[in-house]
N, C-alpha and C positions, 0 to 999 in steps of 0.2 A: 528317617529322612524328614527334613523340616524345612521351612521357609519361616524365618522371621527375621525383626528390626533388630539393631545391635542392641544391645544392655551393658553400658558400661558401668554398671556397678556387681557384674559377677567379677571375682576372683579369678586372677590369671594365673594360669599352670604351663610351666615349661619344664618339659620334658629334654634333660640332659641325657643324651644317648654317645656312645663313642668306641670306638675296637679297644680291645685290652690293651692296657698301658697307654693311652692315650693322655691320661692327666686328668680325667673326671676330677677325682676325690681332689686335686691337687687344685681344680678349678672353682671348686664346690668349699672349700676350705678359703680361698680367695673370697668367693662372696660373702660367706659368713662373717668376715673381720672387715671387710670394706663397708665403708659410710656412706652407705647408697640412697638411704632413707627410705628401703623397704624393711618390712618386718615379714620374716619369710620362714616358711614351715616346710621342712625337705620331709621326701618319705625316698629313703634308700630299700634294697635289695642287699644280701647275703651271697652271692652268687662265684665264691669264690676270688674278692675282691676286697681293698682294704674298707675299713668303715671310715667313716669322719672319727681321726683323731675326739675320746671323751673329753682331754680336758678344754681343748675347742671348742666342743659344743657346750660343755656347761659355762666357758668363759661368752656366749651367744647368751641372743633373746631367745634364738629361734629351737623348734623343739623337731626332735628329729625322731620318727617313725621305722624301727625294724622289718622288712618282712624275712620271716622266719623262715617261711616256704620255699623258697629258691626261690628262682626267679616271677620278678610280678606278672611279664608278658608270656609267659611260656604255657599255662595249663588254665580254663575257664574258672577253676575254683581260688587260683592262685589272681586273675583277674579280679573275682569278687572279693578277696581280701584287700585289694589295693581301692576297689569302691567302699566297701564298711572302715576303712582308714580313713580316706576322706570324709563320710558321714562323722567317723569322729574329731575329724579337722572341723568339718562345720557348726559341729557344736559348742566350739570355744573362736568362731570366726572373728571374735573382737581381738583376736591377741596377734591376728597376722594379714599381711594384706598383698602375699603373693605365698605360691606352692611352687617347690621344685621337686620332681621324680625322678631322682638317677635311676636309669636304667643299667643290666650287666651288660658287660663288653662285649658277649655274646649273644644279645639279644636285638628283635627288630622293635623297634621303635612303635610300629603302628599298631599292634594290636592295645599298646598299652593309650595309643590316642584315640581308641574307639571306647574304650571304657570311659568314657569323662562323658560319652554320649549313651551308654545305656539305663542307666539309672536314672529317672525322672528328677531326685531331688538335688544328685550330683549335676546334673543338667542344667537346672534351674538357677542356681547357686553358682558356678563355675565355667570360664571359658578356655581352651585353651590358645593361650598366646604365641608358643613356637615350642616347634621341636630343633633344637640346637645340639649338632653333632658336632664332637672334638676327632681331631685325626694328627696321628702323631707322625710331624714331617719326616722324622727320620727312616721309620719302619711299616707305614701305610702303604705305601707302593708294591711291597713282597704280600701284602693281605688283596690288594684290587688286583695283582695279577696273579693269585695264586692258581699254578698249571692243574692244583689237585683237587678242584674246583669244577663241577660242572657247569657251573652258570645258573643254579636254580638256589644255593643254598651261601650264597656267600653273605655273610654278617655284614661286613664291610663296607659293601655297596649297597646292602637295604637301607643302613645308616644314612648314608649320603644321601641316597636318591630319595628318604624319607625329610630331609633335614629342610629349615626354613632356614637357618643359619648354619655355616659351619665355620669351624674355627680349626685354623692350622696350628696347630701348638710345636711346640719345643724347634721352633723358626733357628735357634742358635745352633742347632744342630744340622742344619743346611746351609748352602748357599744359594743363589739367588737365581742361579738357572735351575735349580733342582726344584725350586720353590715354586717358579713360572710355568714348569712341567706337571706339577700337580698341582697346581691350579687349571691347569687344561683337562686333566683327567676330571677333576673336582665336575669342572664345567659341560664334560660331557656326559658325565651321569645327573646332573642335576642343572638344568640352565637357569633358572631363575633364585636359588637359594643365595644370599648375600655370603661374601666368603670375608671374612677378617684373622689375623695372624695373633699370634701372641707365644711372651717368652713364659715358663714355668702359670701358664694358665692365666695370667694376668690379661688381660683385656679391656676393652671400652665398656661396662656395665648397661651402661646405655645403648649397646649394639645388642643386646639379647635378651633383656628384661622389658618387658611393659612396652613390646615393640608390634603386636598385634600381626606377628609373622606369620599366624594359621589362616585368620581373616584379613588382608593387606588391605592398607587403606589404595581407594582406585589410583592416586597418584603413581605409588609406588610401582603398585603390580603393572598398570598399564605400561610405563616404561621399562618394565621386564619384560612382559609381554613384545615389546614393540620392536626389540634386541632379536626376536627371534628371528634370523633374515631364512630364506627361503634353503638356501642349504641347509638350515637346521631341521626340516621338517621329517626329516628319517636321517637321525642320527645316529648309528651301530660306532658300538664300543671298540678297540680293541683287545679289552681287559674284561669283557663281560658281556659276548657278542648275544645274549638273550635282552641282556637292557636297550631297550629302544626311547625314543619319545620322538611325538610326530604332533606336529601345530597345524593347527588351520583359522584363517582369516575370513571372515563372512561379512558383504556390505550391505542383509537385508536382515529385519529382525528376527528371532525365533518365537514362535508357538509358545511359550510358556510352559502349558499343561504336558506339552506333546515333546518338550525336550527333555522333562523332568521324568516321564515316564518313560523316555530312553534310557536313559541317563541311570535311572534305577533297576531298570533293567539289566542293562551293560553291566554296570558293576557288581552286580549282586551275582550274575553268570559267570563272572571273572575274578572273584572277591581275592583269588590268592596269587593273579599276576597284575591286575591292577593296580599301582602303587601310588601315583597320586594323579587329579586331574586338577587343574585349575583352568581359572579365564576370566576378563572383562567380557560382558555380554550385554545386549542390547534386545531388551525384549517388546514386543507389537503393544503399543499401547499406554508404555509405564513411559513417565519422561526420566525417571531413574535408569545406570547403570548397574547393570547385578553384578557381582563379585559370587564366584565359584571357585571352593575347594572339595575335594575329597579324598580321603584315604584307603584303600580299599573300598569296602562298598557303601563305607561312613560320605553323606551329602551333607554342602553347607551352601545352601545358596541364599544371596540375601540383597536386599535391595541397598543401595549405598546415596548417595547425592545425585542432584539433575544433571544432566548431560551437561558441559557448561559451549555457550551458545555460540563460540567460535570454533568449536571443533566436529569433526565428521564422528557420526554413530558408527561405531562398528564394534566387532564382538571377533573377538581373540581366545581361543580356546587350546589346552596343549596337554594331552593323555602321555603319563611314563607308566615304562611298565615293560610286561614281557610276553611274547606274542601279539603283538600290536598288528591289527591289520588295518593300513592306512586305509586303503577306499572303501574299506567295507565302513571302517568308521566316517569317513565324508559321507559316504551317501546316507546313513542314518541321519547326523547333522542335518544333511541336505532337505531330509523329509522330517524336520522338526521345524523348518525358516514359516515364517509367516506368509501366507498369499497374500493378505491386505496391505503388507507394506508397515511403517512404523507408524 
């Protein structure tokens, strides 16, 4: 856990997560030949999935990474393969000025976002910019409602509800009420993730690259945040009735020290159904807004720009996850507020 100022001269890593057949490689082949003006280093998975086409990649600048081991997010040694990769991403850091990680169709997305935070020099070196899920319009709905499913172990929905961006892919393959309807589901396992469409993977390049979707700038996030109207604050599924997420609004500041070691608490007690938290906050003292994310029991809190002085302080906070208990979580909140006031 840490608290520091941004650094925007580390290296952004976006993390391509998606269910099987969703169009990854088909998406990941698209970036590779578009004239985006990144110079970008993929590190793919073996995981029973196609690879990037070779003659694509040698017709590329960019250099692309095997892992051998099956999957990167699935075993702790398979993890520190994917950090000693990066170590040797960063020793030729001049040849590339963004990373992308496909992940397998089968896998959650987050443990491979907490590796970018356990290694001191990958840390130091590297931010990650967004985890960006693709989901394929046509056959995602038989995967979020699948009956053979308990609700603890669905790929599908960690995807989403892990994602900063998701992308509907293969849109030609539905029509527009089907499309409205999964974007509702979309929207109930994940309320604040930006959602954009696209045909055979193509997209707005600029909706998912270099868009700081793990750290949001306050602009953005505050007016996600601010979407969350009061019915949303215990929203059950009915494709995944363990996913929950529950918001709360606070008009006095918090304690600083005294939320962070909640905070770190909480999540470290819950590391395997806490799946993400975010929030604008307003802490006693700082004239700065803090911007909060976390991933499991991975913390990012960091100070961002001054309140600007026509608007009301306040602090917007929104826990997903599974076993969520609303008021036990207020009333910790509640004993983290500041008594001095702002």
């Amino acid at each position: 856990m840490q608290v520091y100022e941004a650094q925007n001269s580390k290296i952004p890593v976006t993390i391509l997560t998606g269910f099987l057949g969703a169009g990854k490689t088909t998406l990941l082949n698209y970036i590779l030949t578009e004239r985006h003006g990144h110079r970008i280093a993929v590190i793919e998975n073996e995981f029973g999935e196609i690879d990037v086409d070779s003659d694509l990649v040698l017709a590329s600048d960019e250099e692309i990474f095997q892992m051998k081991n099956g999957c990167i997010c699935c075993f702790v040694d398979v993890r520190n393969d994917l950090i000693q990769v990066m170590k040797k991403l960063l020793a030729q850091k001049d040849k590339f000025d963004h990373v992308i990680v496909e992940t397998s169709g089968l896998a959650d997305p987050t443990p491979v976002a907490t590796s970018f935070f356990i290694d001191p020099e990958v840390t130091d070196a590297v931010q990650l910019d967004a985890i960006v899920a693709l989901v394929d319009a046509k056959h995602i709905g038989q995967h979020l409602h699948d009956k053979e499913l308990d609700g603890s172990s669905n790929q599908a929905v960690d995807q989403i509800v892990a994602a900063d961006r998701v992308i509907i892919n293969k849109i030609d393959l539905a029509n527009e009420d089907e499309l409205a309807l999964l974007e509702t589901d979309i929207r109930g396992l994940n309320q604040t993730a930006g959602i954009l469409r696209a045909e055979y993977g193509k997209v707005d390049l600029g909706g998912i690259l270099g868009i700081s979707g793990f750290t949001p700038s306050y602009v953005e996030e505050r007016a996600k945040l601010l979407d969350l109207d009061g019915h949303h604050h215990h929203h059950h599924h009915s494709h995944d009735p363990s996913v929950t997420s529950v918001s709360f609004t606070f008009d006095q500041p918090f304690n600083q020290d005294r939320l962070l070691t909640f905070l770190k608490r909480h999540l470290s007690e819950n590391s395997e159904t806490a799946f993400r938290t975010k929030g604008i906050l307003w802490m006693a003292g700082d004239e700065r807004f803090f911007v909060l994310q976390a991933v499991h029991e991975l913390i990012d809190l960091r100070p961002d720009h001054p309140w600007r002085a026509d608007e009301a302080k306040q602090s917007r906070i929104v826990f997903i996850g599974r076993k969520l208990d609303k008021a036990a979580l207020e009333a910790e909140l509640r004993n983290c507020l500041s008594e001095s006031g702002g």
